[in-house]
C-alpha positions in Angstrom: 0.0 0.0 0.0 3.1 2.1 1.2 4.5 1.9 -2.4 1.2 2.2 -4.2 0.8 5.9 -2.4 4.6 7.0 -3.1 4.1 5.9 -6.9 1.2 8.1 -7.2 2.4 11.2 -5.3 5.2 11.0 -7.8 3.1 10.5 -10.8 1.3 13.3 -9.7 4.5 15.4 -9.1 5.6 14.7 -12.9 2.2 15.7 -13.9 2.2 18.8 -12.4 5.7 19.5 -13.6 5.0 18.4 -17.1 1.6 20.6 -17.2 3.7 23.4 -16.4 6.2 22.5 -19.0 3.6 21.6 -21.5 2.1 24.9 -20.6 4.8 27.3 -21.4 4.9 25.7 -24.1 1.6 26.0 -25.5 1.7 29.9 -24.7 5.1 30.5 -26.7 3.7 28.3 -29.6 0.5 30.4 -29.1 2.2 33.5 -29.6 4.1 32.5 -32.4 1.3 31.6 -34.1 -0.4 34.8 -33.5 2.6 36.7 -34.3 3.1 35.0 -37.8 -0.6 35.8 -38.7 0.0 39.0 -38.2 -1.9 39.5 -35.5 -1.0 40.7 -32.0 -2.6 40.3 -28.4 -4.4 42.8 -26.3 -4.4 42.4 -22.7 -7.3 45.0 -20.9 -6.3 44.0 -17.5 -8.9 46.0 -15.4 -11.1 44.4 -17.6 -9.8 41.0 -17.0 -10.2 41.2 -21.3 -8.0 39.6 -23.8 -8.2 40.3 -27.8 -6.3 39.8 -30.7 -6.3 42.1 -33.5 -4.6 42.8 -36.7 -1.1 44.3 -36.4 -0.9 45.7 -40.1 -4.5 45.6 -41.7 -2.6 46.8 -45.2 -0.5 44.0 -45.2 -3.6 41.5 -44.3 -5.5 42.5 -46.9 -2.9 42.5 -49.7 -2.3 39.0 -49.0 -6.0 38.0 -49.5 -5.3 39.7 -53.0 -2.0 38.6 -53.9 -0.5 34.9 -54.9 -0.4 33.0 -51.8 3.5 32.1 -52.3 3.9 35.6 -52.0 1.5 36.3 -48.7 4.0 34.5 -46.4 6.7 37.1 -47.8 4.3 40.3 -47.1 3.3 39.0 -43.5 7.0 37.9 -42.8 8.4 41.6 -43.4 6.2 42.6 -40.5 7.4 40.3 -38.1 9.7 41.0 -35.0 12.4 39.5 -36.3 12.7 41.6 -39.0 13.3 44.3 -36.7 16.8 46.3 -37.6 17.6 43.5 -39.9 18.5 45.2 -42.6 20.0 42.9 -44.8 16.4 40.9 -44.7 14.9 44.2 -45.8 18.1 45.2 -48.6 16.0 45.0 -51.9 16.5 49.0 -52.3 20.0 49.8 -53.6 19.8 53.7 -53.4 19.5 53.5 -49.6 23.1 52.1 -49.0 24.4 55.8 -48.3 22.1 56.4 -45.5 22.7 54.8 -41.7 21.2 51.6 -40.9 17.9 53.5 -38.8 17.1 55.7 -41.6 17.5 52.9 -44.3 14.8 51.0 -42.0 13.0 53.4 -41.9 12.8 54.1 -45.5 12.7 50.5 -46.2 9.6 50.2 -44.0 7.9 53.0 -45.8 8.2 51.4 -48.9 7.1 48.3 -48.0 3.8 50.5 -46.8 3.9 51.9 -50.0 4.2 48.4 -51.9 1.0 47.3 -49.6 -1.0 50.5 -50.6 -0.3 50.5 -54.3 -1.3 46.9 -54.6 -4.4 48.0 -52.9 -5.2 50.4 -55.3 -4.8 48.2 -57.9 -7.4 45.5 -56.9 -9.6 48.5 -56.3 -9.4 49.7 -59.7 -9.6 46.7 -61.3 -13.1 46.3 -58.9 -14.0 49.2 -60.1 -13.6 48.5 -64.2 -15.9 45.7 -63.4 -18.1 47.5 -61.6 -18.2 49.8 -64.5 -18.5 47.3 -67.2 -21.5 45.8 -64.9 -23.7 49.3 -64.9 -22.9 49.1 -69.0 -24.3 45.4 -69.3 -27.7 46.8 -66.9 -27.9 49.8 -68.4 
């Protein structure tokens, strides 16, 4: 009976450790998860409220539009990673004469630019067939 009792306290006791283990894992998977969707978590502590929302809505939406090879790529750039890792971000030459902060900088306003203009794009194309529609009813 003795032994019965000290095999279950210790089963118990690398349960416990385990669960711990198994959750801290979980939570960093979780994040990472989150954090490669391009989302981020809001914690409203007086609220006792947790939400996740969209980090960059721009670069959400152009990879609903764009070839999905190429959606990885556009949510990637965004990560935290990416953060002062300039040679990740080197596709513009005419930068190289500026500091490392300013060529981030210009780098990430491009890539807003990229998001934007892609944007557009799928909105005027919406638009010519929302055009051609009104011709068709009309």
């Amino acid at each position: 009976m003795h032994g019965e009792y000290h095999l279950k306290k210790s089963i118990d006791q690398l349960d416990y450790f385990w669960s711990n283990k198994f959750y801290d894992f979980l939570k960093e998977n979780f994040f990472e998860i989150i954090d490669s969707m391009n989302y981020e978590i809001c914690i409203f502590e007086d609220e006792e409220k947790v939400i996740i929302i969209e980090k960059n809505t721009a670069a959400t939406a152009v990879t609903e539009i764009i070839e999905p090879e190429l959606a990885y790529e556009v949510i990637q750039y965004n990560h935290y990673l990416m953060k002062g890792n300039i040679e990740g971000k080197s596709a513009i030459d005419y930068v190289k004469n500026l500091s490392e902060e300013e060529r981030e900088y210009w780098y990430d306003e491009t890539y807003q630019l990229i998001l934007l203009c892609i944007l557009e794009y799928d909105n005027i194309e919406r638009t010519k067939k929302i055009t051609e529609l009104k011709k068709k009813v009309t």
